[in-house]
C-alpha positions in Angstrom: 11.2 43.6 26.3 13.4 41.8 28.6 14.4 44.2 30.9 18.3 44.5 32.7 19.8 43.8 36.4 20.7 46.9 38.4 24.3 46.7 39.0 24.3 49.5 41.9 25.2 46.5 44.2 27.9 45.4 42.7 29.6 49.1 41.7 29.7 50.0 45.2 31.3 46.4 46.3 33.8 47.7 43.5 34.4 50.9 45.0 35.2 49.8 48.4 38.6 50.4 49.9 40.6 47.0 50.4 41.4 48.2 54.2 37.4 48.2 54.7 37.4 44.6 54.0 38.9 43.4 57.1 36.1 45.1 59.4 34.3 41.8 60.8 31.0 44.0 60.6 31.4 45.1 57.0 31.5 41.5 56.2 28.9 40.9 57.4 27.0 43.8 55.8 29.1 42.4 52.4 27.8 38.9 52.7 24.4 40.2 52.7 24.0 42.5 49.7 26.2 39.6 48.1 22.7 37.4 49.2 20.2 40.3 47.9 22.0 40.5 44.7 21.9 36.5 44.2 18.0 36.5 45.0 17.8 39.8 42.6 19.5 37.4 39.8 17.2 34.7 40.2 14.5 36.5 39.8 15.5 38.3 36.7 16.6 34.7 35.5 13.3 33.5 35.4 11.6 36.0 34.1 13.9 35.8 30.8 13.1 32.4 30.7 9.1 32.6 31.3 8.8 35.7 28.4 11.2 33.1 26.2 8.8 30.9 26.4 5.6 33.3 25.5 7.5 34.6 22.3 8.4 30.4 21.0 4.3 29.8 21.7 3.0 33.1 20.0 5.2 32.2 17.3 4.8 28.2 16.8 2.3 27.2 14.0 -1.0 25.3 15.2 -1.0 21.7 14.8 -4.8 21.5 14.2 -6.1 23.8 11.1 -10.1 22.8 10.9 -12.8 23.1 14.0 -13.4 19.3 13.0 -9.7 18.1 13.3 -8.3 16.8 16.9 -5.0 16.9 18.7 -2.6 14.4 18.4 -3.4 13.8 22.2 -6.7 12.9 21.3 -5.9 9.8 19.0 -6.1 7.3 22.1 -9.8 8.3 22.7 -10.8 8.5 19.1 -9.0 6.2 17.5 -9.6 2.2 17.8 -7.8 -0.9 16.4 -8.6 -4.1 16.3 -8.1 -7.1 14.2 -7.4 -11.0 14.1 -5.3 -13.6 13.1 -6.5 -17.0 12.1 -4.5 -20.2 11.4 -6.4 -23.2 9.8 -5.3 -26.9 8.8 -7.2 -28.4 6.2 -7.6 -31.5 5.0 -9.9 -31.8 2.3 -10.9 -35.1 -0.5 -13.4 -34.9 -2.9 -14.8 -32.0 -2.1 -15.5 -31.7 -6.3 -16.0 -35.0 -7.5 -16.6 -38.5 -5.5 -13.5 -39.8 -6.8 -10.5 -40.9 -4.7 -8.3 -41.5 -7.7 -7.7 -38.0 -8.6 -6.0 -35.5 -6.4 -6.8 -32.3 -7.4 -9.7 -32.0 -4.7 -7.8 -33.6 -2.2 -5.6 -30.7 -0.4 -3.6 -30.6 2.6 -2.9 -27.0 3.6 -2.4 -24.3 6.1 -4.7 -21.1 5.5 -3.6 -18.2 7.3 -5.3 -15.0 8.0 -5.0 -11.4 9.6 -7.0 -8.7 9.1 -6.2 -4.9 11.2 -8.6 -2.3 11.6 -8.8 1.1 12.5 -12.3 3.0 13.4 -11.6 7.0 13.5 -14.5 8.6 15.8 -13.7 11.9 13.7 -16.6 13.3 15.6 -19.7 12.6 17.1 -21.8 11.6 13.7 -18.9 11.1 11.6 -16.2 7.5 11.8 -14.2 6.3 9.3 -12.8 2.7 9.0 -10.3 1.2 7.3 -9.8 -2.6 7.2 -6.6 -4.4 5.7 -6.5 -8.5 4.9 -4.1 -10.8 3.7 -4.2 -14.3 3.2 -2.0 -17.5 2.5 -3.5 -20.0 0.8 -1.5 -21.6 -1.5 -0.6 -19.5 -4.5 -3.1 -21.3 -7.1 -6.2 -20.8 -5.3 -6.6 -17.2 -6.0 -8.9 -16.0 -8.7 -7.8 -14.0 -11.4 -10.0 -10.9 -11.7 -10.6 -8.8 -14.8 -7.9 -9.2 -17.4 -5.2 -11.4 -15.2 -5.0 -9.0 -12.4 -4.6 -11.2 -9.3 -7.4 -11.2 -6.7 -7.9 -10.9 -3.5 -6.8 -14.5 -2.5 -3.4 -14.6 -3.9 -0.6 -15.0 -1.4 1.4 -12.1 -0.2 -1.3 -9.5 -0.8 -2.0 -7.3 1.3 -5.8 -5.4 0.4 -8.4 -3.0 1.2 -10.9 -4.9 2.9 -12.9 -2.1 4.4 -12.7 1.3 3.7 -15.8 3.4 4.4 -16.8 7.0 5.6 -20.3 6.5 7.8 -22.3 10.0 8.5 -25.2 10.1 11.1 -27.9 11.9 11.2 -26.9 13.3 7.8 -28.1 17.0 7.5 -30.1 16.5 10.8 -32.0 14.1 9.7 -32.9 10.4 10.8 -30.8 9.3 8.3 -27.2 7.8 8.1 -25.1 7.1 4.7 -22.3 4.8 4.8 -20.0 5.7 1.6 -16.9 3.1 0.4 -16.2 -0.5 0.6 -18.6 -2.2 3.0 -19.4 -5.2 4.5 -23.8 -6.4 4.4 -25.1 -8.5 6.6 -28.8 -9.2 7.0 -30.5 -11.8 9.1 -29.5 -15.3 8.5 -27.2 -14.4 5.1 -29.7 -16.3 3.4 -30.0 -13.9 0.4 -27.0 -11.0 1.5 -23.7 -11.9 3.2 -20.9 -12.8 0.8 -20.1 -10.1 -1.5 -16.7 -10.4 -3.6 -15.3 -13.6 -1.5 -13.9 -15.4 -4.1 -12.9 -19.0 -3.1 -13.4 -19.7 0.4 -14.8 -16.0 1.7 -11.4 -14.2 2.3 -14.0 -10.8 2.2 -17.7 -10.1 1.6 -17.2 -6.6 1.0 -19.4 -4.3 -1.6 -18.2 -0.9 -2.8 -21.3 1.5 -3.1 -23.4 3.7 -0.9 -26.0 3.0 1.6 -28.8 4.7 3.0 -30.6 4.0 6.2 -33.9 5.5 7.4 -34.4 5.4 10.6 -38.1 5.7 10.6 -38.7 4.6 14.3 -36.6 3.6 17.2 -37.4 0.1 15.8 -38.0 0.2 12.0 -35.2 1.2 9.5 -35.0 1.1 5.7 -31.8 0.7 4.1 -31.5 1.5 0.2 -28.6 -0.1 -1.5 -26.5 0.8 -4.8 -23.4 -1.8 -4.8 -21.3 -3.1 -7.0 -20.2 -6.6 -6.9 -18.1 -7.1 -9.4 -16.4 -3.9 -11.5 -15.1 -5.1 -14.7 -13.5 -2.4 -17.6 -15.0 1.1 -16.5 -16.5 1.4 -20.4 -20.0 1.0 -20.9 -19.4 -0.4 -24.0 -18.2 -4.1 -22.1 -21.4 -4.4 -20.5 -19.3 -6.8 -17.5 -20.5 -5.4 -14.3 -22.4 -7.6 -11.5 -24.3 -4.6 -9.4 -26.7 -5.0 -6.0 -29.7 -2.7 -5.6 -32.5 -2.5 -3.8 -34.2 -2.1 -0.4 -34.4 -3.7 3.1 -36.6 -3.0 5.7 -36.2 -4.1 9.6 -38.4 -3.9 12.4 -38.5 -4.8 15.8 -41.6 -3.2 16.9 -44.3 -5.9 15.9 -45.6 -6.7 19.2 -45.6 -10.8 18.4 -42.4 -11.0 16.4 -39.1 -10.3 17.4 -37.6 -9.3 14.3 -39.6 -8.9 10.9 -37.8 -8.2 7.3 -38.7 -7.4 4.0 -36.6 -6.9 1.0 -36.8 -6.1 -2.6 -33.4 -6.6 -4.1 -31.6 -6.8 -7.6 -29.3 -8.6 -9.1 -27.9 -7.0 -12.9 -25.3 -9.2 -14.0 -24.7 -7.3 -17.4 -22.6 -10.2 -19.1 -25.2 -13.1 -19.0 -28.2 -10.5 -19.3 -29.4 -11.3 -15.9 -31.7 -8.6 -14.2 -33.7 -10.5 -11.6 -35.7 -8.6 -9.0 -36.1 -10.8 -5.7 -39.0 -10.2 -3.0 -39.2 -11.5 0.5 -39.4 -11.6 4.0 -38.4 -13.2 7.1 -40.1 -13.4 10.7 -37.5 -14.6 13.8 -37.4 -15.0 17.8 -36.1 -15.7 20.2 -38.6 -16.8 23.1 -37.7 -16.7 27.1 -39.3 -20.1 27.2 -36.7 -21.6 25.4 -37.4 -21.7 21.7 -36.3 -19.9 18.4 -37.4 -19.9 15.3 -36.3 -18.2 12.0 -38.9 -18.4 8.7 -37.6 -17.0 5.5 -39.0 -17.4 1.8 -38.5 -15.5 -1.7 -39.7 -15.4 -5.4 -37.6 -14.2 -7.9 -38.7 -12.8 -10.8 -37.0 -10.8 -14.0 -35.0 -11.9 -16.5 -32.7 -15.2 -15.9 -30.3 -14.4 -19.2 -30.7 -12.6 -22.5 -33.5 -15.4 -23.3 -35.0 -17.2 -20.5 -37.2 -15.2 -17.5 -36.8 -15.9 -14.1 -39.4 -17.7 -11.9 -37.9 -19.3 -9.3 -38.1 -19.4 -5.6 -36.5 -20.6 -1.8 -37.1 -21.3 1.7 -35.1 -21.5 4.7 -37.0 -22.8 8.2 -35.3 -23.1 11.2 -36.5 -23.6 14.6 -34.9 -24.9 18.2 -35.5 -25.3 21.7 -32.6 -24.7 24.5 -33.3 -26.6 27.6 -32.1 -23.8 29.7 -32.4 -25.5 33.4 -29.9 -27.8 32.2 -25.9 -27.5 33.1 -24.9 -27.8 29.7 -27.9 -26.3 28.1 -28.7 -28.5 25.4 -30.2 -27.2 22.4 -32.0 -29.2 19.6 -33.1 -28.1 15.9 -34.6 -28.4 13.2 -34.1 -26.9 9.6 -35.6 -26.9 6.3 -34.6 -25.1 3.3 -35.6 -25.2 -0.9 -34.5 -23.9 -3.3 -35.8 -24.5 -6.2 -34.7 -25.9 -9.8 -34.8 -25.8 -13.2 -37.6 -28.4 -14.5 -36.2 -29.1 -17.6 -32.6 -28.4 -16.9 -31.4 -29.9 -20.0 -33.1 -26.8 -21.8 -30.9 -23.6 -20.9 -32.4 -21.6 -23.9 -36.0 -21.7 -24.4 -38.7 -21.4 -21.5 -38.2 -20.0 -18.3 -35.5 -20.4 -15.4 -37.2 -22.3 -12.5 -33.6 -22.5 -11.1 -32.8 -20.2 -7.4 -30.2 -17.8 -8.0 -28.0 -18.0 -5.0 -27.9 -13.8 -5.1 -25.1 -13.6 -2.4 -26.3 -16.5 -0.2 -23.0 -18.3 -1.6 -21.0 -18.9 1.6 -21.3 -21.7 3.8 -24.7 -21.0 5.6 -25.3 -24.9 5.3 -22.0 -25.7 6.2 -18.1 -25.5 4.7 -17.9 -29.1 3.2 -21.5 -28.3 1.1 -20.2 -25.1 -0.1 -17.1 -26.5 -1.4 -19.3 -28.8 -3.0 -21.3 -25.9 -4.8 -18.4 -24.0 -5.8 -19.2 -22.9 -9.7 -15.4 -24.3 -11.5 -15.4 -24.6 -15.3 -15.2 -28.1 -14.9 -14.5 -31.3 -12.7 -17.7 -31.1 -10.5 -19.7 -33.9 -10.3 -22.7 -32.0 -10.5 -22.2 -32.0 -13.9 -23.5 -35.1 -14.0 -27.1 -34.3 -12.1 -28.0 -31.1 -14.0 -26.3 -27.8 -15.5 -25.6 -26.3 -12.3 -22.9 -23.2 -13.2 -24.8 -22.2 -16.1 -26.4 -19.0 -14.5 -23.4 -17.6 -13.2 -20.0 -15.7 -14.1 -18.5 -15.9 -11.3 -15.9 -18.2 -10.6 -15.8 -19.2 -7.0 -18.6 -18.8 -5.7 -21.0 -21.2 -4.1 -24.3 -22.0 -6.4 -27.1 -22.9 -4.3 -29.5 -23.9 -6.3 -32.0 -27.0 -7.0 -31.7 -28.3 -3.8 -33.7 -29.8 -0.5 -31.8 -30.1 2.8 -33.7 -31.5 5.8 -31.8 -31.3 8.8 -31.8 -32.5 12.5 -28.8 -31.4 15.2 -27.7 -30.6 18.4 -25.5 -28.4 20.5 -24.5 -28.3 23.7 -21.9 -26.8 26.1 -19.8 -29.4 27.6 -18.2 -27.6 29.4 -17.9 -23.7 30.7 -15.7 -23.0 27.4 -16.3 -25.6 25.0 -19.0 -26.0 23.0 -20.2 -28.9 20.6 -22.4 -29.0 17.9 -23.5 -32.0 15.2 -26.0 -33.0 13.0 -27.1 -34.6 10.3 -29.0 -33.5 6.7 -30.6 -35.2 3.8 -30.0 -34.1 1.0 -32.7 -33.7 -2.5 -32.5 -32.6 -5.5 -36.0 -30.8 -7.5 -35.0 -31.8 -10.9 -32.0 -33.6 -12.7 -31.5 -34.9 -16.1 -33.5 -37.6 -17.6 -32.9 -41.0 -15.7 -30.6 -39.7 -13.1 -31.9 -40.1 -9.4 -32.6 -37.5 -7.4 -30.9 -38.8 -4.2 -28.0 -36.1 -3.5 -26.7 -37.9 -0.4 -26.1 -37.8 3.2 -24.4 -35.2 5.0 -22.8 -34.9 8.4 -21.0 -32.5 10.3 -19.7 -31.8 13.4 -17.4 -28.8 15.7 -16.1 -28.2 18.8 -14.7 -24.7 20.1 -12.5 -24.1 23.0 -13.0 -20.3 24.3 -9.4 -20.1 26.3 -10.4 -16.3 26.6 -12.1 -13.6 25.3 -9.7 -13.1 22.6 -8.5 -16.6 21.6 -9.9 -19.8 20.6 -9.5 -22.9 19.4 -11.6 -24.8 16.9 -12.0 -28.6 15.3 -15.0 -28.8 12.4 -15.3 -32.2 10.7 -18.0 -33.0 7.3 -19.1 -36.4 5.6 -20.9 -36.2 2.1 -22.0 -39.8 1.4 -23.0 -39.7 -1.8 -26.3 -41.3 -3.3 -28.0 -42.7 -6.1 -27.3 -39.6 -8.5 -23.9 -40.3 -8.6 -24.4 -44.1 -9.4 -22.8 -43.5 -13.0 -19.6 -42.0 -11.3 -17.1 -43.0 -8.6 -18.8 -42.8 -4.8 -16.4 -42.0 -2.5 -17.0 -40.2 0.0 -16.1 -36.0 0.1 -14.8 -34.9 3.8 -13.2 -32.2 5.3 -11.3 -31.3 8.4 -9.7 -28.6 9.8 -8.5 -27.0 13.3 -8.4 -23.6 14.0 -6.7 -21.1 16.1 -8.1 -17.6 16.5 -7.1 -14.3 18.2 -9.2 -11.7 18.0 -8.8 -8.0 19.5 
């Protein structure tokens, strides 16, 4: 209880005679109990104000409910943000057919994107991250997903790019699950790195769940359940795309640097494809100056509802940086195969020699090349060299498949900031229809980025397809690209 000021001062000031008052000394002896009584109210003053302030606490209701949740002054330490923003100009001709005389490969356009995200550090084993995109595009390059909704690339839409819940040491355990929409990347993206991109990899994400098994401080297992595409939710449609399967990595062999091995599989449940791929890759990265990276695969399973699948693919690479130089030059070579259909005339009898590009279909051997490979219902000049598209369902995405590319390049920094690189790749095909040549082309590329900081930079990439003697019965002009970039990342 706040408790009252004595008034015994001020009833005798009251009481005094008004003759008293001209005494010099009672003044005096006035002016101090008037003092004493000020010092008394002060007191009491603050007192009320410091039990006030007791009572609004007791009574206020807590901000945080849960032992897990955190104070709003805690969001700077647990939350992060960070994103980018990317501008691109484009020009692109031919990058479908070899034919100057029609337009509708030849584009001129901006393509800008911006992704935010935030990373919650809930607590120590538990984060959360959300991830939004947009890009702009031009408003006819998205795809239309299941029954005419629009995708992912259409302009002025805003999407979930990331959205997972990742739990460490789950239970106590060496094992962490990563739940939601999620982004996999493994080693070179040979075989797993674009997801649902669509035309010209706005995302890679994967909505499932993922395991990892930590069963060293070197070797971990993942085991995957994604879905790549999710068409009606009704069994009954049988128009799902799903990833499964498992992927080892270890960095404990004492003469490799990095070993994998995977055993992955592709159910696309509207051509009757259930392939099961196996393979490995070996990579390092030598203080002497050299790298290599060594991948292969075999697929096996069931190509369609009538064909099996026995196919298989390569990719080599190896370099050497001459690191005593100033601008520490790097040379390379690369090799990759992927194999194709022998008779590829015959798409119902037999079996499927021809690679399936699993979610290898992003521009590992360049932009212009993937372009090139994008499976369109028709107006590829592919066509004309074998049945490319016929093993997938998937608009958009980039088709790898009965191919050879031998490559030779080089990179180098000019300067502190800018880097170059170019090269140059031949290009095969395994198998193509009767009397058509198996000459694919010639391929050039070159880039050049400008780091003006740590968080922005500025890009030029340039590509040549010279095309050869399988095209003889069609227009040869040449496909190119190029583009400049700007990039801020934070």
């Amino acid at each position: 209880m706040i408790k009252k000021i004595s008034a015994a001062a001020l009833t005798a000031l009251l009481a005094l005679p008004v003759g008293a008052l001209a005494s010099p000394h009672r003044v005096q002896d006035l002016e101090k109990q008037m003092a004493e009584m000020s010092r008394m109210f002060n007191q009491k003053m603050a007192a009320m104000q410091q039990e006030i302030a007791a009572l609004k606490q007791k009574q206020a209701v807590p901000v945080s409910t849960t032992a897990d949740s955190f104070s709003p002054a805690d969001w700077t330490r647990k939350v992060k943000l960070n994103g980018m923003v990317r501008l691109r100009g484009y020009d692109l001709q031919n990058f479908w057919n070899f034919d100057n005389s029609k337009d509708n490969d030849h584009w001129n356009v901006f393509r800008l994107k911006g992704s935010l995200k935030a990373t919650i550090q809930a607590t120590k084993d538990v984060t959360t991250v959300i991830q939004l995109t947009d890009q702009t595009y031009g408003e006819g390059v998205g795809v239309d997903t299941h029954n005419g909704y629009e995708g992912d690339n259409r302009d002025n839409k805003v999407f979930l790019d990331n959205a997972y819940i990742n739990v460490r040491n789950m239970f106590n355990l060496p094992v962490d699950m990563t739940f939601g929409r999620q982004n996999l990347i493994y080693g070179s993206g040979f075989v797993i790195l674009d997801g649902q991109s669509q035309f010209a990899s706005t995302s890679i994400y994967f909505d499932g769940v993922k395991l990892r098994w930590h069963a060293t401080d070197k070797t971990f297992l993942d085991l995957l359940y994604m879905k790549d595409q999710e068409g009606n939710r009704d069994n009954a449609s049988n128009d799902d795309i799903t990833l499964s399967g498992a992927y080892l990595t270890s960095t404990g062999c004492p003469y490799i640097g990095k070993s994998e091995f995977y055993i992955l599989n592709r159910d696309d449940e509207g051509l009757g494809k259930n392939i099961w791929m196996y393979g490995l890759r070996l990579s390092d990265k030598l203080s002497n100056g050299f790298d290599y990276s060594v991948e292969a695969a075999i697929q096996r399973g069931d190509a369609n509802d009538i064909q099996d699948q026995k196919a298989w693919g390569t990719k080599l690479d190896a370099g050497y940086t001459f690191q005593k130089l100033g601008m520490r030059p790097r040379i390379y070579l690369g090799y990759d195969y992927l194999s194709g259909d022998k008779d590829p005339q015959n798409t119902t009898t037999g079996d499927n020699e021809g690679w399936d590009v699993f979610y290898g279909g992003w521009p590992q051997f360049g932009d212009l090349l993937a372009w090139k490979y994008v499976q369109i219902p028709s107006g590829n000049a592919l066509e004309n060299v074998y049945n490319y598209n016929h093993q997938s369902s998937t608009t958009g995405e980039a088709v790898f498949s009965n191919l050879q590319i031998m490559t030779l390049g080089t990179s180098a920094h000019l300067l502190k900031n800018l880097a170059a690189n170019i090269s140059y790749s031949k290009l095969k095909f395994n198998h193509t229809y009767a009397g058509v040549s198996d000459d694919f082309g010639d391929y050039y590329q070159g880039k050049l980025k400008y780091q003006y900081n740590k968080n922005l930079s500025f890009s030029m990439y340039g590509a040549l397809i010279a095309p050869g003697d399988a095209f003889n019965d069609t227009p040869k002009n040449n496909a190119t690209e190029a583009y400049w970039e700007t990039e801020y990342k934070f």
